[in-house]
N, C-alpha and C positions, 0 to 999 in steps of 0.2 A: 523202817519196815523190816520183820524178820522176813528173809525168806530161804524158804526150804530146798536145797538143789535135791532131787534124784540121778542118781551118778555122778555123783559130783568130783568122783579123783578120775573119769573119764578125759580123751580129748579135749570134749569142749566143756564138762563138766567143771573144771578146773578155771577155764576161761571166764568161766559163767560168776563163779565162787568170787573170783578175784574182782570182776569188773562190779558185780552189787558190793563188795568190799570198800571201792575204789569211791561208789557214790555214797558210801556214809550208811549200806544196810547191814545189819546183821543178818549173819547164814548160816546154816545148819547142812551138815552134808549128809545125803542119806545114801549109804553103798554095803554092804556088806563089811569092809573095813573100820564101819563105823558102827559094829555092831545092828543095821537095818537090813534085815530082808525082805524085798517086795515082793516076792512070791507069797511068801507065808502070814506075812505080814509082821514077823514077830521084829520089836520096839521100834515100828513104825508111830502108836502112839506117841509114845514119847517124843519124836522127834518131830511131830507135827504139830506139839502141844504149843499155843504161844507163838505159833507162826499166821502171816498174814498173808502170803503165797508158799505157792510152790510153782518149781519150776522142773520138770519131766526130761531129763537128757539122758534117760537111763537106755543100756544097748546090751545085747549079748551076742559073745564069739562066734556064732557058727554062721554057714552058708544055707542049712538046711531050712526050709520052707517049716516043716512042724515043727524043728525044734524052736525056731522064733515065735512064730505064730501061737505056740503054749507059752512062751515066755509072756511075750508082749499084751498077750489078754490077760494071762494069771497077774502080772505085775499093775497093769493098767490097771483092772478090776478092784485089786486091793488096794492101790494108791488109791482114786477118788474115793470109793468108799471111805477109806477113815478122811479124806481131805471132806467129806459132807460132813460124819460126824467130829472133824475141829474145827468146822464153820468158817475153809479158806474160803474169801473173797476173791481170785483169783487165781485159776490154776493151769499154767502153760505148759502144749507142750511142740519139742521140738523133732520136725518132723523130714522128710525128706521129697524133694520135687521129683515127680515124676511116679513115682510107686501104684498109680493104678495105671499108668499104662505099663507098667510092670510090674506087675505081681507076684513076683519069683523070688524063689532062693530066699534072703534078707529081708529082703521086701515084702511080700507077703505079710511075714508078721507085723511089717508097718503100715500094713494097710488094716491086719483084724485090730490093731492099737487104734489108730485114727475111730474105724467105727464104735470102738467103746467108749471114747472120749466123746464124740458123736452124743451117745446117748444118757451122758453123766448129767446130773441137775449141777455140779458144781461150775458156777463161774468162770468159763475157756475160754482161753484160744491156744487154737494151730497154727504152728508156722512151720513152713516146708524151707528149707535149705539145701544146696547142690553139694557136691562132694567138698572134704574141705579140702585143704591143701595140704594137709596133716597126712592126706589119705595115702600121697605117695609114698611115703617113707611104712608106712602100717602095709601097702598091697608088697612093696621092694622087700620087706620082712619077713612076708609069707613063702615067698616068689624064687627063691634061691636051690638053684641043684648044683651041691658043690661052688665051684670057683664061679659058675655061671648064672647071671640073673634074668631072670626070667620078668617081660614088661607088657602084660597085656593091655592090650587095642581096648581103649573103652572113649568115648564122648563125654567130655565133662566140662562142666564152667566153674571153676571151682573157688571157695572163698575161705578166706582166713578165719579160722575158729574161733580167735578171740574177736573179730570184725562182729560172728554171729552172736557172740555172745555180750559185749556189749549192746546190742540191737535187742535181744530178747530182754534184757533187763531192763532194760526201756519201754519194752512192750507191758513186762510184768507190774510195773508202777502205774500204768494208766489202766483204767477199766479194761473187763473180757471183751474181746471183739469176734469172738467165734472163728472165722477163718480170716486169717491175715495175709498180707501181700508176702509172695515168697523170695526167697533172699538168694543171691546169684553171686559169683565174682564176676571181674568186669568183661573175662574172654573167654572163649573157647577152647580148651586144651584136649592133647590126646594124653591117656594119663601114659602110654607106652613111652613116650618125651619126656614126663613129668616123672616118670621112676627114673629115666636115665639122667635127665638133669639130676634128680634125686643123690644115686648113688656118684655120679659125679662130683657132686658138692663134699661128699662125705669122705673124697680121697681115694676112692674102688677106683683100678683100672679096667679090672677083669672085663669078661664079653658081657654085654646085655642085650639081649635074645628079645624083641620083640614076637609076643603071639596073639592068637585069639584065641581064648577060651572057650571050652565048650560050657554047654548052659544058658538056658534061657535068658536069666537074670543078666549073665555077660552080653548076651545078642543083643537083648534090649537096650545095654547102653552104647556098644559099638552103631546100634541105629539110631542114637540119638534121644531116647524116652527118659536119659536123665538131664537133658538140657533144662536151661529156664523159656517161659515163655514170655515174649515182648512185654508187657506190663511188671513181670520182676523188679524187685528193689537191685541195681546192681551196686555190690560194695566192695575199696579197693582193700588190697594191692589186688597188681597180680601176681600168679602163680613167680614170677621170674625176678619179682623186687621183694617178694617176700623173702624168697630163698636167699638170695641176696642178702638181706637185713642179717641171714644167719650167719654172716663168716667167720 
C-alpha cells in the first residue's frame, strides 16, 4: 500500500512514516519540507498521485483559536479535495479526545477540522488520541523564564506517539470506519509532574515552578475535558517507563 502522511516530519508524523515502513508500505510525506503546502495546495497533486491512503497528522504552532481554526479548515478542505480527485480509498485522520468539550485556543481549530472531514465524500475515519507523552518535553520548551521552569497544571492520560501511530496504521489498512474508538495511555498524569520528571531526566537541576495557566483551553484540561472516556482503547507504556526507556 502507498500511503500518504500529512505532517509527516511532525511528532507523531514521523512515528506514523516509520511504523507503515516497518509493515512493508510505501510512504510519501507531505510537509512543507517536502516541497507540499496544505494551505495552497501547491504539489499536493503530485504527492497524492499513486497513493492509496492518506493519513492527516498535520498540526500548526500557535495557541490562537483563529489562527488554528484558518489553518485546520484551509488545510483539511484542500487535503480531501485533491484526496477525491486521486480516488484515495481511505483517508485518516488523527485527532484529539476531548476537543468539543473544549473548544478553545488549539482546539477549536480541531474541532472546525473534525467538521470538514465530517462532510467530505472521501472514505474516513477519525481517531481522537490524548496528549502524548512527547508533549512534556514540547510544553518544558516553551515554559522556561531564565534558569526557572515553568510546569503547568493540566489533566492528561497520556500515550506514546509511536504507540498511536502504529494503531493508526493499522486502522489505515482496514476499511473507513467513520468515527473510531479513541486512544488513551494507560494512567492519569498531572503534565506539571510530567514536565518535572521531564526536565529531570534531561539533567536540569534548576527550580521547576508548577502553575496554572490562564485560558480557557488550560482550565479545561486542569478540569479534566482532556481525559479518555471508559470505553478508550488504553495503550501502554506509561508516561514513567517510557521516559525511562530514554536513558
Amino acid at each position: 500500500m502507498r500511503i500518504a502522511v500529512a505532517g509527516g516530519t511532525g511528532t507523531v508524523g514521523r512515528e506514523i512514516v516509520a511504523a507503515a515502513r516497518a509493515r512493508g508500505h510505501e510512504t510519501v510525506v507531505i510537509a512543507r519540507s517536502t516541497g507540499v503546502d496544505l494551505r495552497t495546495g501547491s504539489g499536493l497533486a503530485a504527492a497524492l498521485d499513486g497513493a492509496d491512503a492518506v493519513i492527516d497528522a498535520s498540526s500548526v504552532g500557535t495557541m490562537s483559536a483563529e489562527e488554528s481554526t484558518e489553518f485546520f479548515r484551509a488545510a483539511s478542505t484542500t487535503l480531501l479535495a485533491e484526496a477525491a480527485r486521486a480516488g484515495i480509498a481511505h483517508a485518516l485522520l488523527l485527532s484529539i479526545v476531548g476537543i468539543d468539550r473544549n473548544p478553545h485556543g488549539y482546539y477549536a481549530g480541531k474541532v472546525a477540522q473534525e467538521e470538514v472531514w465530517d462532510r467530505s465524500a472521501v472514505p474516513a475515519t477519525i481517531v481522537r488520541a490524548t496528549q502524548f507523552h512527547e508533549f512534556a518535553g514540547q510544553v518544558a520548551g516553551q515554559a522556561r523564564l531564565g534558569p526557572i521552569q515553568l510546569a503547568p497544571h493540566a489533566r492528561t492520560q497520556p500515550v506514546a506517539a509511536a504507540e498511536v501511530a502504529a494503531h493508526l496504521v493499522g486502522l489505515v489498512e482496514a476499511p473507513a470506519a467513520g468515527r473510531a474508538t479513541d486512544i488513551a495511555g494507560p494512567r492519569e498524569e498531572d503534565l506539571a509532574d510530567m514536565i518535572r520528571a521531564w526536565v529531570r531526566h534531561q539533567g536540569r537541576r534548576g527550580p521547576v515552578v508548577a502553575v496554572n495557566l490562564p485560558g480557557a483551553q488550560m482550565r479545561g484540561m486542569r478540569a479534566g475535558t482532556a481525559l479518555p472516556g471508559p470505553d478508550a482503547l488504553r495503550l501502554g507504556p506509561s508516561f514513567a517507563d517510557w521516559l525511562a526507556e530514554r536513558r
